[in-house]
C-alpha positions in Angstrom: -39.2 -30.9 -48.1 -41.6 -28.3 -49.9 -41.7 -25.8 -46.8 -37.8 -26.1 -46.6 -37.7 -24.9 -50.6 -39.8 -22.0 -49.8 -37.6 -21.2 -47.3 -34.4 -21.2 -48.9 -36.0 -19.5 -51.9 -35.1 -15.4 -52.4 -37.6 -13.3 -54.4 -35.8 -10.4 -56.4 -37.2 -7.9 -54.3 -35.3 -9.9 -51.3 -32.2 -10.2 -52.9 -32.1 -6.7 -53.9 -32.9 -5.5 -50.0 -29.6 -7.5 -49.1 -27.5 -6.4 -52.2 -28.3 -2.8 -51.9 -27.5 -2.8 -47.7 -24.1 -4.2 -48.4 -23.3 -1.7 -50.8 -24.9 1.0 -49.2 -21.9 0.1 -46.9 -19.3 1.2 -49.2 -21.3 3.9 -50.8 -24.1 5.6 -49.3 -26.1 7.9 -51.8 -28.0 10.9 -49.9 -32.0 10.3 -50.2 -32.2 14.0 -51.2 -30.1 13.0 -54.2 -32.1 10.1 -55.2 -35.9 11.9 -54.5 -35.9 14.6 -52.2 -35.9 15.1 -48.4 -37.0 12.2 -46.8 -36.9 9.7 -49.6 -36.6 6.1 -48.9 -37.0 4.4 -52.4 -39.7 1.1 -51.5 -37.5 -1.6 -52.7 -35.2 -0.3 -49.7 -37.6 -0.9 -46.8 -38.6 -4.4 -45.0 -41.8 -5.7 -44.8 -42.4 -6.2 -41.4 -45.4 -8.1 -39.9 -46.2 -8.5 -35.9 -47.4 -11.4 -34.0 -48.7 -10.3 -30.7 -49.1 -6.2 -31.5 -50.1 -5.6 -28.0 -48.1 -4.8 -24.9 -44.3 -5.7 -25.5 -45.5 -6.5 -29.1 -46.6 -3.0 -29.5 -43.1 -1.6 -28.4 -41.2 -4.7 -30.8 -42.9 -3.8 -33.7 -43.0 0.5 -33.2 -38.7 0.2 -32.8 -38.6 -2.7 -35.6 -40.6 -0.1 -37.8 -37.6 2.3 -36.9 -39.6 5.5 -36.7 -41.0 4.3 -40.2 -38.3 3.9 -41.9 -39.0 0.1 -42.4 -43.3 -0.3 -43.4 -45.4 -2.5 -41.5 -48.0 -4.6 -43.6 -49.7 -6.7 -41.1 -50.4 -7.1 -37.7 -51.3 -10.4 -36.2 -53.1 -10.4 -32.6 -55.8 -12.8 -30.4 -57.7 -10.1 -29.2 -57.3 -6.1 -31.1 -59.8 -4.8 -28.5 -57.2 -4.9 -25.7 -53.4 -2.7 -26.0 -53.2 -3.9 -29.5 -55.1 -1.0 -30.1 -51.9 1.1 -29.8 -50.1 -1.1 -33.0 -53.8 -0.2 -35.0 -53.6 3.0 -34.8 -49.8 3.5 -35.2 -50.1 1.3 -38.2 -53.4 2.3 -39.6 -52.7 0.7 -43.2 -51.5 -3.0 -41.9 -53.6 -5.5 -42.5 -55.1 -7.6 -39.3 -55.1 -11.0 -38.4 -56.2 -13.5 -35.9 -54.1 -16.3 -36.5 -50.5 -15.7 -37.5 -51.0 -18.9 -39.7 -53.1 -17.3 -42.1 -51.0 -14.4 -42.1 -47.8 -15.8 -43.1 -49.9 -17.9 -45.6 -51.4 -15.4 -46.6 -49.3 -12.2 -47.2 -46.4 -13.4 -49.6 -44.2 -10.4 -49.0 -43.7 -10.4 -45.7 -39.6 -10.4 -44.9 -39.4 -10.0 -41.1 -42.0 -10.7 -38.4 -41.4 -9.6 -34.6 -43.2 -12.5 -32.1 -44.4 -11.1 -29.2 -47.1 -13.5 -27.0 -47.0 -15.5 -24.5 -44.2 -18.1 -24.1 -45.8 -21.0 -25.3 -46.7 -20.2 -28.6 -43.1 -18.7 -29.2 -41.6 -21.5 -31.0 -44.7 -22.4 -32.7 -45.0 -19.2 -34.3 -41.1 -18.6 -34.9 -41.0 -22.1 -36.4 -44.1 -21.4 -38.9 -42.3 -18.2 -39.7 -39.1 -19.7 -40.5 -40.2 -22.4 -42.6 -42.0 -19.5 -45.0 -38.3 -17.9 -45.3 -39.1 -15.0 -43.2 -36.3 -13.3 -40.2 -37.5 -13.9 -36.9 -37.0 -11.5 -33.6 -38.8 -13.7 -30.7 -39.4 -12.3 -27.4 -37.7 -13.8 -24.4 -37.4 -16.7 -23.7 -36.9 -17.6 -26.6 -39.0 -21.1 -26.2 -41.1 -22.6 -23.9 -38.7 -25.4 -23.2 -35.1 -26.9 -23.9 -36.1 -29.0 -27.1 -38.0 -26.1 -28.6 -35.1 -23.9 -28.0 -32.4 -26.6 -30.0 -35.1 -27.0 -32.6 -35.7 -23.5 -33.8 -31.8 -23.0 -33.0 -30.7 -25.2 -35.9 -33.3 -24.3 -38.2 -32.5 -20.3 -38.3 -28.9 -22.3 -39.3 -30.5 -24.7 -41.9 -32.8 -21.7 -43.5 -30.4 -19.2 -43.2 -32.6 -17.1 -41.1 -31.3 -14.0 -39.3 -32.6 -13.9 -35.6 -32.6 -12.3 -32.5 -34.3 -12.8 -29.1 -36.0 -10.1 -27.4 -33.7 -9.7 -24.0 -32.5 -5.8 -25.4 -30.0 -5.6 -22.2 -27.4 -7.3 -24.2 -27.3 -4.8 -26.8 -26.9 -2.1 -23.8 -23.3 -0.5 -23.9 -22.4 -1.0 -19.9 -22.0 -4.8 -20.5 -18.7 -4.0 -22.5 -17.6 -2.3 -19.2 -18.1 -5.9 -17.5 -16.4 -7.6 -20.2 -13.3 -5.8 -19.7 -13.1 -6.8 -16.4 -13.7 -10.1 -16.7 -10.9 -10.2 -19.6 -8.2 -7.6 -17.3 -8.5 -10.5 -14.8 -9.6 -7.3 -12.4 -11.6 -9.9 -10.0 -8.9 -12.6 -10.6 -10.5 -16.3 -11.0 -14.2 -16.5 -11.0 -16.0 -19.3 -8.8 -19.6 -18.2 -8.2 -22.3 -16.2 -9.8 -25.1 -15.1 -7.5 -28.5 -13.6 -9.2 -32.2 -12.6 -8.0 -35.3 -11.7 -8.5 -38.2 -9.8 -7.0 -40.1 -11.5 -9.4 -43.0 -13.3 -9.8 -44.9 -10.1 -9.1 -48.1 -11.6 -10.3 -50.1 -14.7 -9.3 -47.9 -17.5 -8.4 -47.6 -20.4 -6.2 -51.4 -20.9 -5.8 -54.3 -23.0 -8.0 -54.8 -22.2 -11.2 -58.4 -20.1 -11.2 -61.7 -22.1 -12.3 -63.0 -22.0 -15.7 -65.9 -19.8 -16.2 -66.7 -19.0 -20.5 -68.7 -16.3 -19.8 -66.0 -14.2 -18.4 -64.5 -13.9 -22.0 -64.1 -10.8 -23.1 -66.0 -10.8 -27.1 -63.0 -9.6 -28.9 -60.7 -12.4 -27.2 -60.1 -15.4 -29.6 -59.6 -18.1 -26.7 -58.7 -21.0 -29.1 -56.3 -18.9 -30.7 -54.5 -18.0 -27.2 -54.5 -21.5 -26.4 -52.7 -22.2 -29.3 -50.3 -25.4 -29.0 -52.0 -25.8 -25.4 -54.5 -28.2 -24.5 -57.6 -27.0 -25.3 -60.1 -25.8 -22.0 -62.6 -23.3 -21.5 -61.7 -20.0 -20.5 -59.9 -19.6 -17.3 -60.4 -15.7 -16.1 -57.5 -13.2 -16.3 -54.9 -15.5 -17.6 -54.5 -13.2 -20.4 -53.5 -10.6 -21.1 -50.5 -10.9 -18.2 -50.8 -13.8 -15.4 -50.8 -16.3 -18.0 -46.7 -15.9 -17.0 -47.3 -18.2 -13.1 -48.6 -21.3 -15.2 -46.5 -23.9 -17.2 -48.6 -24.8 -19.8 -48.4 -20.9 -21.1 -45.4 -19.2 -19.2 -41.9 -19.9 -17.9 -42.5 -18.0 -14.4 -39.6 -15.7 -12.7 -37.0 -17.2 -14.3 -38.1 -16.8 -18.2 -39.3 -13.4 -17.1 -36.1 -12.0 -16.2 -33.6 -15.0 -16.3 -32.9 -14.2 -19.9 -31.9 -10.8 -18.3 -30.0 -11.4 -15.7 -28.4 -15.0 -16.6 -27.4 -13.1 -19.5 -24.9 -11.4 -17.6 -22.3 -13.6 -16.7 -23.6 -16.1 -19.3 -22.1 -13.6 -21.8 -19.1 -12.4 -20.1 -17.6 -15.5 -18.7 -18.7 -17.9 -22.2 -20.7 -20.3 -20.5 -21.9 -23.4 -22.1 -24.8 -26.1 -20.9 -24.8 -26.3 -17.2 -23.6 -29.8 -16.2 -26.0 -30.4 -13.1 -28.9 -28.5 -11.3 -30.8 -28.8 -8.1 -33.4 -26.9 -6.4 -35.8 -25.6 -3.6 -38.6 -24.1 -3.7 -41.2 -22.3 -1.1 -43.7 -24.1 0.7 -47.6 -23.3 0.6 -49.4 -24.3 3.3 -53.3 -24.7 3.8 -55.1 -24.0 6.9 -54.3 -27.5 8.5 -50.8 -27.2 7.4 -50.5 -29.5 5.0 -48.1 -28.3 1.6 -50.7 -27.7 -1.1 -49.6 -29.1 -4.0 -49.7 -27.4 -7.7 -47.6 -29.3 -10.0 -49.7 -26.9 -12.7 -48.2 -23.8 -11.4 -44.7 -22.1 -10.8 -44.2 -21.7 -7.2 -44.1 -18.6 -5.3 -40.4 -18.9 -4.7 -37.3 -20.7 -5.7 -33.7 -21.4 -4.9 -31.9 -22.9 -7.9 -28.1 -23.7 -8.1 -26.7 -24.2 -11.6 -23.2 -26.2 -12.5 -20.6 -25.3 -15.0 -17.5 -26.3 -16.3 -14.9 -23.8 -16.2 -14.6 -21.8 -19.4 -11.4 -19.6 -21.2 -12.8 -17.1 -18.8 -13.3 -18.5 -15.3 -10.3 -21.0 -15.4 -12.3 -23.0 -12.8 -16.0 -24.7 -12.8 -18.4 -22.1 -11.9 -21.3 -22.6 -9.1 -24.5 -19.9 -10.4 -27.5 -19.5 -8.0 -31.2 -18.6 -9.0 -33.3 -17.0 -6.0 -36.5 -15.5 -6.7 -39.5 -14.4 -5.0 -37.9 -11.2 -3.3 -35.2 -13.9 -1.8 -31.5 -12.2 -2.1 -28.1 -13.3 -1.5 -26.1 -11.6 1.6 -24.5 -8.5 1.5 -20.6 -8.6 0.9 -18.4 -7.3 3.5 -16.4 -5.5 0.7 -19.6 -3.4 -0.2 -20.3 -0.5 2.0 -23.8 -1.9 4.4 -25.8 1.2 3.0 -25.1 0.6 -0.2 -27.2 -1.2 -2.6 -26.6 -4.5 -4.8 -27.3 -5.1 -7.9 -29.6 -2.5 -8.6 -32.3 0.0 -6.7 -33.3 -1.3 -3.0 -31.4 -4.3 -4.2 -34.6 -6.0 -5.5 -32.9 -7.5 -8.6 -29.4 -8.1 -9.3 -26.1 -10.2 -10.3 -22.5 -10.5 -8.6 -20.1 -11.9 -10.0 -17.7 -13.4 -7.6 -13.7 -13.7 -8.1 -11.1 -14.0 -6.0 -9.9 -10.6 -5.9 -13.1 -9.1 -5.7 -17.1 -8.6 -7.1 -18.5 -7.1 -9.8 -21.7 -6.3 -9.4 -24.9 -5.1 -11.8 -28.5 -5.1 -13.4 -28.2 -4.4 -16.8 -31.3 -5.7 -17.4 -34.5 -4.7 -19.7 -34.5 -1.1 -20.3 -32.6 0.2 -16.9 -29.7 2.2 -17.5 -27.8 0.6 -13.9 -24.6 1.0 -14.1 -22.0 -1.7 -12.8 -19.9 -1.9 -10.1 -16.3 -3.2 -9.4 -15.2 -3.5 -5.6 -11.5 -5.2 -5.2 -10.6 -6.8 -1.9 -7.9 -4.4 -1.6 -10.7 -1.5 -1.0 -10.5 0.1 -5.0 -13.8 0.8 -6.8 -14.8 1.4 -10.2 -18.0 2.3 -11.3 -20.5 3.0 -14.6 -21.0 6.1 -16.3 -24.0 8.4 -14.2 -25.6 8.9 -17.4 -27.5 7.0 -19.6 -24.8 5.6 -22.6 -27.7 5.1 -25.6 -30.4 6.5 -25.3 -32.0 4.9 -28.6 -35.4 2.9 -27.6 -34.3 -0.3 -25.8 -30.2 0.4 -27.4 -31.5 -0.4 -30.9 -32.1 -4.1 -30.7 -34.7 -4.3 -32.9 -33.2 -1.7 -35.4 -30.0 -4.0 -35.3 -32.0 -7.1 -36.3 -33.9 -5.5 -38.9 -30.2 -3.9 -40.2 -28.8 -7.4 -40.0 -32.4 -8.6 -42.5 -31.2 -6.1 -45.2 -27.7 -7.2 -44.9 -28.4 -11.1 -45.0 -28.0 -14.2 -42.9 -24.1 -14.6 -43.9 -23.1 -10.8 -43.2 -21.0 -9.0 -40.3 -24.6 -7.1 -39.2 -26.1 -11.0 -38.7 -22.9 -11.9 -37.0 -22.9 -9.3 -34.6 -26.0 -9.7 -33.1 -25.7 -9.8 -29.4 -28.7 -12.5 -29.2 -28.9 -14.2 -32.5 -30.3 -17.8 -31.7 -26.8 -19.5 -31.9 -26.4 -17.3 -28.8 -30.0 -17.1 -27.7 -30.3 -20.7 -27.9 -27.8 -22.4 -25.7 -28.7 -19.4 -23.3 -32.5 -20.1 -23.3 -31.4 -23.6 -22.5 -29.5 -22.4 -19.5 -32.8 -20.1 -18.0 -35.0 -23.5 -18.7 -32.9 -25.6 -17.2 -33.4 -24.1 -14.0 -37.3 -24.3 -14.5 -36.9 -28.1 -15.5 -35.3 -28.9 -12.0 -38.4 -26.7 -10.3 -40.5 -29.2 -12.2 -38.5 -32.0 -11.3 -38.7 -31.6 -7.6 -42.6 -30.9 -7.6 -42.5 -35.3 -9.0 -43.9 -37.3 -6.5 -45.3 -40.9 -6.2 -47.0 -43.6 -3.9 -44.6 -45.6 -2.0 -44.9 -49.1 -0.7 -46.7 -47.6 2.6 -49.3 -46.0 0.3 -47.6 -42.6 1.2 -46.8 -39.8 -0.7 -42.5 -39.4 -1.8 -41.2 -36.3 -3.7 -38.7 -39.0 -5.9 -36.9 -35.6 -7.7 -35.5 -33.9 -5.0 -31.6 -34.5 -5.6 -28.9 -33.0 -8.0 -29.8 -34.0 -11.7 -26.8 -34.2 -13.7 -27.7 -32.8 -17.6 -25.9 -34.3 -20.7 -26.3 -31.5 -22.5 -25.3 -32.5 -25.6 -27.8 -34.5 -25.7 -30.0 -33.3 -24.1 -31.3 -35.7 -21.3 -31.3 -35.7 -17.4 -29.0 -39.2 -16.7 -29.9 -39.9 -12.8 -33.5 -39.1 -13.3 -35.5 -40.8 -16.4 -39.0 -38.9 -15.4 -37.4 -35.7 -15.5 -36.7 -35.6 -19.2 -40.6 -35.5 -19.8 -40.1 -31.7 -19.2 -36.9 -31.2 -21.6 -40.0 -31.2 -24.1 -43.6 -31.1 -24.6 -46.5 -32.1 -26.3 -48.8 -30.0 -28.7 -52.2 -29.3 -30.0 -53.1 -31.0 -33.8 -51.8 -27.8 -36.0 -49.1 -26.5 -33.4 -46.7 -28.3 -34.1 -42.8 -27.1 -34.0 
């Protein structure tokens, strides 16, 4: 397969990037010795390109750059009159692009690109970029759905492509903290995981807006947002953020922050595929109370429980739930009433349950929160007071990029905290509670000509292989279709 050949083929300059990191390992030379203060010979430094230079993409690709350290050639964004300006004016030299296509087609030398849009067009773009031979860091979630997320999983294997998904909490010190924990046996045997959200704190849970073109802003390339979507005219204020509430472009609460928070005591305790999932979600109600009904859109709030066999770690099968929309589990008597859970005002947060006590966090995104251990017996433990790393985001990009230089096959690539053989199988985890929200929104005429929701039960997931068994018209969601020239 020609894209598969350009992929696995290393120019010199490549080669020498990865060579020279691993024995700049053994031996580092000064720069001052090899041209002066400052010096950072060119052969040394990654190319690095952007897709999506605005908002998160601005912040990806300024701590990818590493203070620039690494140089930044091109910079690939729908619409450079909105906070993409930021990434222009950092990166005055890069060249600019539209379509990330035409980039990667275009500019041979690019080694690394950071993907920073909206969910939909993740794997599309990550895929593209991986089949050109170039290291991918993707923002979470990784993918739009489960399929995408197995796809792009075995081809960073299959092109040796060093990866890493955007959720930087796992590269933040404190989860080590929990780790111990979990491996001193502190709580004892773990049973249940409880996490929530305040989130969505955009639109959600209402009809998409009407289309109206001439609403779009002149420097916004539409078509290009769209991307692998259906094409439609221009729907007002979907980008730059709300896009997020709507399935066809976003993942709602749970891709927002699940890759956070699930993270947690996906991590710690080894999780694999869930075995079974089942959901709730919140009611909308029109004027003459009847439910509105938006299969387009993420609802405004959700209760998700999540199955898993028990692990090395847990020792038993684990019951996780899912709450968002400002919902939140109860306060445990073995936490004080005034204090809070998980983290400020209690708004987001993760226990993890044992029989001997709770541990209790929300190292998630950038927040420095600290953990907290309460025992049955009345002991505490806590987190450092003070921020443990206080590099932007605790290096996650800078890590990646380190790994690029050091190659696919090398201890940097292997010690990753979200490379896609970890991302992967945790993006599936996220998305699997988003396919049983989809599932139970199913609904069809029965014999009496009324309406039935047929998905509201307990689907049981093969993971393996990837299917719902006890509900054949959920599996349309483990996937999705895509536009002519989208494809993953």
């Amino acid at each position: 397969m020609k894209d598969k050949k350009i992929a696995l083929s290393k120019s010199t300059r490549r080669s020498f990037i990865k060579k020279g990191a691993l024995a700049s390992s053994i031996f580092i030379v000064p720069r001052h010795v090899l041209g002066g203060a400052g010096y950072l010979a060119p052969s040394d430094r990654l190319n690095l390109a952007a897709i999506g230079a605005g908002g998160k993409g601005a912040s990806d690709i300024r701590n990818a750059s590493v203070d620039g350290r690494e140089k930044v050639v091109a910079l690939c964004d729908v619409d450079f009159g909105g906070s993409a300006k930021a990434s222009v004016e950092r990166f005055p030299k890069a060249k600019k692009y539209a379509d990330y296509r035409e980039m990667l087609d275009k500019e041979k030398d690019i080694d690394a690109v950071t993907i920073s849009t909206p969910d939909h067009v993740h794997a599309p773009a990550a895929s593209y970029a991986m089949q050109r031979g170039k290291h991918v860091y993707v923002q979470k979630p990784m993918t739009h759905n489960i399929r995408e997320a197995r796809t792009l999983t075995q081809m960073a294997r299959d092109n040796k492509i060093v990866s890493q998904m955007g959720n930087q909490g796992g590269s933040n010190a404190l989860l080590n903290m929990v780790q111990k924990w979990i491996d001193d046996g502190k709580i004892g045997a773990v049973s249940k995981v409880q996490i929530w959200t305040n989130r969505p704190v955009w639109p959600q849970g209402g009809a998409m807006p009407a289309p109206d073109p001439s609403l779009k802003p002149d420097s916004l390339d539409w078509n290009l947002w769209l991307g692998p979507a259906e094409k439609k005219p221009y729907i007002p204020n979907l980008a730059p953020f709300s896009w997020r509430g709507w399935w066809d472009y976003g993942t709602g609460a749970l891709g927002d922050v699940g890759c956070h928070l699930i993270d947690i005591p996906f991590r710690t305790l080894k999780l694999k595929y869930p075995t079974g999932a089942e959901c709730s979600v919140g009611s909308v109600f029109s004027e003459m109370w009847t439910p509105d009904y938006h299969p387009e859109g993420c609802p405004a709030s959700s209760f998700i429980t999540l199955n898993f066999d028990a692990t090395e770690k847990t020792k038993a099968p684990i019951e996780m739930t899912w709450s968002d929309g400002g919902i939140r589990p109860s306060h445990p008597d073995i936490i004080p009433a005034d204090s809070d859970i998980g983290g400020k005002d209690s708004q987001n947060g993760v226990m993890i349950i044992g029989e001997k006590g709770i541990i209790t966090t929300n190292i998630n995104d950038s927040s420095p929160l600290m953990p907290k251990l309460y025992l049955n017996d009345g002991t505490t433990e806590f987190g450092p007071q003070t921020e443990p790393n206080l590099e932007p985001e605790y290096g996650h990009q800078r890590k990646w990029v380190n790994a690029c230089k050091a190659g696919f096959d090398s201890e940097l690539h292997k010690g990753l905290t979200s490379s896609f053989d970890y991302a992967g199988p945790m993006t599936e985890t996220v998305l699997m509670g988003n396919l049983a929200i989809r599932s139970y929104l199913l609904r069809r005429e029965n014999a009496k000509g009324d309406m039935e929701f047929f998905g509201r039960k307990k689907l049981l997931w093969d993971g393996e292989n990837m299917r719902i068994t006890n509900l054949e018209e959920a599996n349309e969601f483990v996937g999705q279709q895509f536009r002519k020239g989208w494809e993953v």
